[in-house]
C-alpha positions as CSV (number, residue, x, y, z in Angstrom):
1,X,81.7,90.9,106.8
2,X,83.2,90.5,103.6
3,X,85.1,93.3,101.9
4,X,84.5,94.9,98.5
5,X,87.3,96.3,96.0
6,X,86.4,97.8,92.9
7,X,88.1,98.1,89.4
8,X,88.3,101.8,88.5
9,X,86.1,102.4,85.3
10,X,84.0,99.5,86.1
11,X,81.2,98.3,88.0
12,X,82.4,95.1,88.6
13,X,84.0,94.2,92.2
14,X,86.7,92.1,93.8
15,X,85.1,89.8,96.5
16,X,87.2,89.4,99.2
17,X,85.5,86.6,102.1
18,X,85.4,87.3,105.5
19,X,88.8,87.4,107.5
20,X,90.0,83.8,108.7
21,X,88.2,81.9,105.6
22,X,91.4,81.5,103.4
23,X,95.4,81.3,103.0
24,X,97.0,84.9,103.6
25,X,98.5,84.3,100.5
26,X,98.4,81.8,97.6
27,X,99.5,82.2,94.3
28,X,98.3,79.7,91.3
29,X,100.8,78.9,88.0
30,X,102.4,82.5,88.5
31,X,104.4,83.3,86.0
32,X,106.4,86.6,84.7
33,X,108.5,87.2,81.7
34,X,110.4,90.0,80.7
35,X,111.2,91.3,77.1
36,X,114.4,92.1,77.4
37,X,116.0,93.5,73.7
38,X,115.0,90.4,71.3
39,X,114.4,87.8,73.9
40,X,112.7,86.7,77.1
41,X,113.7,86.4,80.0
42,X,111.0,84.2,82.4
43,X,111.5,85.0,86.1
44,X,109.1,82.8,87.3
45,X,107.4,79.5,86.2
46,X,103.9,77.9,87.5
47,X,105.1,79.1,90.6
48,X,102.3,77.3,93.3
49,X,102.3,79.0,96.9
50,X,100.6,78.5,100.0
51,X,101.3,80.5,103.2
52,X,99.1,80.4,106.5
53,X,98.0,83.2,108.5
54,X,100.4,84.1,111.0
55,X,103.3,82.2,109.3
56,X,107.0,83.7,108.9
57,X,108.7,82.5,105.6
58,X,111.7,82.9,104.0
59,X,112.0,82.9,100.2
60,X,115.8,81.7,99.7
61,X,117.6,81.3,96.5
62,X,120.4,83.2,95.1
63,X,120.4,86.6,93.1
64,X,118.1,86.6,90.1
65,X,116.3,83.3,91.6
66,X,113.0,85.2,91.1
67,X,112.5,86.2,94.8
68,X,112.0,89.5,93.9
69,X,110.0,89.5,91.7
70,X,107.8,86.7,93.5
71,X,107.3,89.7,96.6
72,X,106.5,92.5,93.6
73,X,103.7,90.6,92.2
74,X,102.5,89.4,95.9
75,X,102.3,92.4,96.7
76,X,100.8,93.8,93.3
77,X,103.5,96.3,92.6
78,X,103.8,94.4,88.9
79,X,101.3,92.4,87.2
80,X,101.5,88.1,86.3
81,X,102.2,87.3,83.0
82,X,100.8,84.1,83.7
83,X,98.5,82.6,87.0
84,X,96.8,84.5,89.7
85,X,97.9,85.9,93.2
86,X,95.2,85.7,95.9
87,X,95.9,87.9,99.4
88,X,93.4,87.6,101.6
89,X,91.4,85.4,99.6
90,X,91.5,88.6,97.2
91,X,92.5,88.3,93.3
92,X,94.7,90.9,93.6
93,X,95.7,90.0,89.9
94,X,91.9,91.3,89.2
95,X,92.3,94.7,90.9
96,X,92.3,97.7,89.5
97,X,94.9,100.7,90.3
98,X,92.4,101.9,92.8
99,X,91.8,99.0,94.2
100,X,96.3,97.9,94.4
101,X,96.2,101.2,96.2
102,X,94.4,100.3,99.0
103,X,95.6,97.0,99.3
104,X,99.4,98.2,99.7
105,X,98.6,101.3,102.0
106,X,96.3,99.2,104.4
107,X,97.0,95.1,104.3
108,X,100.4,95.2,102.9
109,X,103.4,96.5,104.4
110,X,107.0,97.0,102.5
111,X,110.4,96.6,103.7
112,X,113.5,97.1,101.6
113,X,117.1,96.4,101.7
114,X,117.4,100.0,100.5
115,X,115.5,101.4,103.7
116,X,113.7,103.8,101.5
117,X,113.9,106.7,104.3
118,X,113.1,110.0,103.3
119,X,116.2,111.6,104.1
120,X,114.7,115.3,105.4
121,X,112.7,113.6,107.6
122,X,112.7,112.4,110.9
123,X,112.5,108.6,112.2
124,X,109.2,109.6,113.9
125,X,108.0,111.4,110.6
126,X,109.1,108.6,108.2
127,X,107.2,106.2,110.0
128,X,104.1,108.6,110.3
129,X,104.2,109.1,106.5
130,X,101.9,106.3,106.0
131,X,99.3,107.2,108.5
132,X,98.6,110.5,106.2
133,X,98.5,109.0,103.4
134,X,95.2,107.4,104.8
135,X,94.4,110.8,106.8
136,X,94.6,109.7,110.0
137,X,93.4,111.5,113.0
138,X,96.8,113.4,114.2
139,X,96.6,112.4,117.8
140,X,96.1,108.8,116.5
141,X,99.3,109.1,114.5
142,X,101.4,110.5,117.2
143,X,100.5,107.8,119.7
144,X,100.7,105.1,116.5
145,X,104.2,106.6,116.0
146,X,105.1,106.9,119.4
147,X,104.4,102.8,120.0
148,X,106.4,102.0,116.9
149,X,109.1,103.3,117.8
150,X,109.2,101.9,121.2
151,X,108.5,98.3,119.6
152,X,111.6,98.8,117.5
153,X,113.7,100.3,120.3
154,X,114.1,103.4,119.0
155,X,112.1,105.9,121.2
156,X,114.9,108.2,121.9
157,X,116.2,108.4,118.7
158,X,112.6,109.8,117.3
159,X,113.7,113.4,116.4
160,X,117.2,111.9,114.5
161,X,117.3,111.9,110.9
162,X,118.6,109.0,108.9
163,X,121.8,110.3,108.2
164,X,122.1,110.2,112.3
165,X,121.3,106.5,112.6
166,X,123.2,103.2,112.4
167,X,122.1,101.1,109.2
168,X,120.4,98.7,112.0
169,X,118.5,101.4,113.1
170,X,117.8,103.0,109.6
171,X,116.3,99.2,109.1
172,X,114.3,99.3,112.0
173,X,112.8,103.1,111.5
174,X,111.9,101.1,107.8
175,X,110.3,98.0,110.2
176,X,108.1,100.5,112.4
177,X,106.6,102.5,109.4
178,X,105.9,98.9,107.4
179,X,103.6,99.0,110.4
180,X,102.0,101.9,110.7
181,X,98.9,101.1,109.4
182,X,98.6,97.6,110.8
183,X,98.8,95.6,108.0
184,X,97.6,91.6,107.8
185,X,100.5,91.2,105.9
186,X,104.5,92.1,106.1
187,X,106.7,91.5,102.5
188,X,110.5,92.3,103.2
189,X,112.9,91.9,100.6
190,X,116.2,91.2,101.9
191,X,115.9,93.5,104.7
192,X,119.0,92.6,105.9
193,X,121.1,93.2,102.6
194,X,123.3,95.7,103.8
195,X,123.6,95.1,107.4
196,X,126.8,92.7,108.9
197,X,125.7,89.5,110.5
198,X,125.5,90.6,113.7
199,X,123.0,93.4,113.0
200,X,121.2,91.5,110.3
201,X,120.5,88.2,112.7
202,X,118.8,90.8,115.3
203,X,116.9,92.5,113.2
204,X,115.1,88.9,111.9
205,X,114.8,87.8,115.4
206,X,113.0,91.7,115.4
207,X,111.2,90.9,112.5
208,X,110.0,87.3,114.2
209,X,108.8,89.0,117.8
210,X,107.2,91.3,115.8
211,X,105.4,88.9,113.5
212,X,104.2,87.0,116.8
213,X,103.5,90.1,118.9
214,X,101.0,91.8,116.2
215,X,99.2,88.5,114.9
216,X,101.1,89.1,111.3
217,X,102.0,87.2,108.4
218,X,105.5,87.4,106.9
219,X,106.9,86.4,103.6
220,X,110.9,86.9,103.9
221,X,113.5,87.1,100.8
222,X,116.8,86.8,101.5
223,X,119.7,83.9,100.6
224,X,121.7,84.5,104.1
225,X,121.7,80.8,105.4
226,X,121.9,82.1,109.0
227,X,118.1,84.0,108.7
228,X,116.5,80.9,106.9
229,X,116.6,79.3,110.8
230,X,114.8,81.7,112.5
231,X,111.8,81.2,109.8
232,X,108.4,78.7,110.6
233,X,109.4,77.4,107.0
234,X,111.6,78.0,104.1
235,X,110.6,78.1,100.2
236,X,113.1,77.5,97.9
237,X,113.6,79.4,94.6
238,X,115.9,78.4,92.2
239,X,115.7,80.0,88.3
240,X,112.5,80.9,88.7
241,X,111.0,77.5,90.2
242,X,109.9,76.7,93.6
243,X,111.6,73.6,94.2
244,X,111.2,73.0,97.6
245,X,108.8,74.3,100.4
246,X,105.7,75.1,98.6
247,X,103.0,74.6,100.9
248,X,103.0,73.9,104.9
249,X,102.3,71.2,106.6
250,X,99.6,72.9,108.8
């Protein structure tokens, strides 16, 4: 069945076909430019991108390459100046607030290199944030949180609050609530930013059982040579420009 999204204000809907029938992602001459005192600055050009269901890929380039930016508009926290972005077969360059809402608190889920932990919370109640925000039953978010946090190693450390854990395992309390809601699709933006090499190269091979375990898709920023390996495929930004890696070979 296929799923409806509507623009708030309008009568008009978003088509989304059925699951399996198109690309997790693809985006089509994307574009954004930023007005930045009296000039413009472009952070991406015709930027053409294709990624499979069930793929793990790594967006490399070096700061201010556009990779961020590329994720925001993926995962329609900002808007294209230019080109569409399709998730799920979806326009999500077409949806309305409303409709970005659901998208990112049911098919999309977020990691930072920040973390982005609520401090006054525990792990277990940072990752169960998101189940509320879509009012789920509490017994289903206790056992939801409960699983996460096994999945991520981290089932004794459940009651600890961030200021009580490692930046690994701040990282991987961020990793288990990203899944709370079971999302199709996983957007991390150098997640491992402010780890050291050791703890960053666990946490992608984390990130890459994880992917496989739960049937997602992954779309991975980060310009650390040593992740880029542990990817299915690497897409290369450089000033705004894919220029290598647009589309798989599947």
């Amino acid at each position: 069945m296929s799923a409806e999204l509507v623009r708030p204000g309008q009568g008009a809907r978003v088509q989304a076909p059925a699951l399996g029938t198109a690309p997790m992602v693809e985006t089509h001459a994307l574009g954004r430019d930023f007005q930045v005192g009296s000039s413009v600055v472009h952070a991406l050009h015709d930027v053409d991108l294709r990624v499979e269901r069930g793929e793990l890929v790594a967006i490399r380039g070096r700061s201010g390459s556009g990779k961020t930016t590329l994720l925001s508009l993926i995962g329609g926290l900002d808007r294209p100046t230019a080109g569409r972005v399709l998730v799920d077969g979806a326009s999500v360059s077409d949806m309305g607030q409303d409709a970005l809402v659901q998208l990112r608190r049911r098919k999309i889920g977020f990691i930072f290199q920040a973390f982005g932990l609520l401090s006054i919370l525990s792990a277990a109640e940072n990752v169960e944030v998101p189940l509320r925000l879509v009012a789920a039953d509490p017994r289903v978010r206790e056992e939801r949180v409960a699983v996460l946090l096994q999945l991520v190693g981290l089932g004794e450390r459940a009651r600890h609050r961030p200021h009580e854990l490692s930046g690994g395992e701040q990282q991987r309390v961020a990793i288990a609530r990203a899944l709370a809601n079971r999302p199709d699709l996983l957007l991390a933006d150098e997640p491992t930013g402010q780890l050291d090499s050791g703890t960053g190269r666990a946490i992608m091979s984390l990130l890459r059982a994880i992917v496989r375990s739960e049937g997602l898709t992954a779309i991975i920023a980060t310009h650390d040579p040593m992740l880029i390996d542990l990817a299915d495929r690497a897409v290369e930004l450089r000033d705004g420009r894919i220029v290598d890696g647009a589309a798989g070979t599947s």
